[in-house]
N, C-alpha and C positions, 0 to 999 in steps of 0.2 A: 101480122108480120112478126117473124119469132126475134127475141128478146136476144140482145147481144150480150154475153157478161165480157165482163174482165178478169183477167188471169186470176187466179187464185192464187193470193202469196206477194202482191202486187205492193203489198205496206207489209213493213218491221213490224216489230212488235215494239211496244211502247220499252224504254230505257229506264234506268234509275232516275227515280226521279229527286233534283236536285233541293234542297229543305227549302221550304216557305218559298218557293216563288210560284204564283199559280198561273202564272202565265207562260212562266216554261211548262209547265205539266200540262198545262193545255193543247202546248202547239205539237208536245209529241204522239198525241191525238186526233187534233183538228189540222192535223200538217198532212194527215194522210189523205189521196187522192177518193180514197172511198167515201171520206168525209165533210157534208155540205159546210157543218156549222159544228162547234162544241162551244160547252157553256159550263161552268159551274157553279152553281147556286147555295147560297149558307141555306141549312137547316134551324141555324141557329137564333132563336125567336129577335136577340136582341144585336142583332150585329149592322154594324154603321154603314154596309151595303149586304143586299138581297146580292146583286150577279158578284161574284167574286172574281171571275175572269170571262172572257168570250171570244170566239174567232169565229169569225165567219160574219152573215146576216145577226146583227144586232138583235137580243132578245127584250123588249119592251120589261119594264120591273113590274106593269101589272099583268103581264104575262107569267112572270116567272112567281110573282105570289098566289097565282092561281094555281101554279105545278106544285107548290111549296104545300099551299092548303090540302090540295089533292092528295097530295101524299101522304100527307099527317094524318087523312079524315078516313085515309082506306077509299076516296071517291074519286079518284080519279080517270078511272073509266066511266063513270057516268056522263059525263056531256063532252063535247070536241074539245081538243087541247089545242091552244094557238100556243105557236114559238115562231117569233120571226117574221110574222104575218101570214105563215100558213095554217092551216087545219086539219087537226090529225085526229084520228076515232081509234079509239086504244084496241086491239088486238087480242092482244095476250096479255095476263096479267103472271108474274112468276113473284119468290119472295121480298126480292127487294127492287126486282125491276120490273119496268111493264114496256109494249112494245106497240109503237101502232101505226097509222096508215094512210100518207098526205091525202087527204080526199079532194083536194082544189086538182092535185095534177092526174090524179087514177079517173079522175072525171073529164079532163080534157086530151088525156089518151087514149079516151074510151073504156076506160076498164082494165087497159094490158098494162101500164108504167104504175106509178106510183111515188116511189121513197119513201122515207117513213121517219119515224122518232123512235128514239130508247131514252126512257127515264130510268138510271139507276142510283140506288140509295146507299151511301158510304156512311160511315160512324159522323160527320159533322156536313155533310154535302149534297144533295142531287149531281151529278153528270146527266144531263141535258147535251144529245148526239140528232144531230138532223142527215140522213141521207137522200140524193135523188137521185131519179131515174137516170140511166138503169144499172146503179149500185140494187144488190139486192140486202136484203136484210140480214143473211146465212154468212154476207162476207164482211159487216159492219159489226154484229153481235160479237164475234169472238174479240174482236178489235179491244169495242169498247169494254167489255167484259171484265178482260186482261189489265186494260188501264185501271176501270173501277177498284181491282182486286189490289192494285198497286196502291192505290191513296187509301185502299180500307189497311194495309200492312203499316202501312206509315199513321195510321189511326187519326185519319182525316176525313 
């Protein structure tokens, strides 16, 4: 059965974003229809919370110190990444982001659907992006991309 998309151009692009609130920066992210879940997670070894904001499906905090290690150790393609209770087998790996691929739902679509994750890394952050079927990856990436570049300007 061929795959339905959604228009292209369907979400804004993310806005200024307003100082320290990370909850507003999240929802002009996780507000968009193409997007399951957003999350942003401190990098920062000593900070009094690992999730810093989240919409969507709830991400577990030994979830998100598993993204955190991963990302520090350069291993984060090596074994499944759980967010939210799913599980996702990394993809692509690029400089500061990696990209991968729900394998609970691509398994019970038989192979055709899927969704996916983007991990991307900001000067003090992870953005943590969950899509599902059938958003594809080509219309979430530049999304989130955009926001990333936003909190790395504001040197976050």
């Amino acid at each position: 059965m061929p795959r339905k998309r959604k228009a292209a151009g369907t979400s804004p692009p993310p806005q200024e974003l307003p100082p320290a609130e990370p909850e507003l920066w999240l929802s002009q992210l996780a507000g968009s229809p193409l997007v399951q879940s957003g999350h942003l997670v401190s990098l920062a070894p000593d900070a009094p919370q690992l999730i810093v904001a989240e919409q969507g499906p709830p991400m577990r905090a030994e979830e998100a110190a598993t993204v955190v290690e991963g990302v520090r150790k350069a291993t984060l393609h090596e074994d499944y990444v759980s967010v939210a209770g799913h599980h996702y087998l990394i993809t692509s790996i690029q400089r500061t982001s990696y990209y991968g691929r729900d394998v609970q739902t691509a398994v019970e679509s038989g192979g055709e659907g899927g969704g996916g994750l983007l991990v991307i890394r900001t000067v003090t952050m992870l953005v943590v992006v969950t899509y599902a079927f059938p958003t594809l990856a080509a219309e979430v990436v530049p999304l989130a991309e955009l926001f990333a570049d936003k909190l790395i300007e504001h040197s976050l």
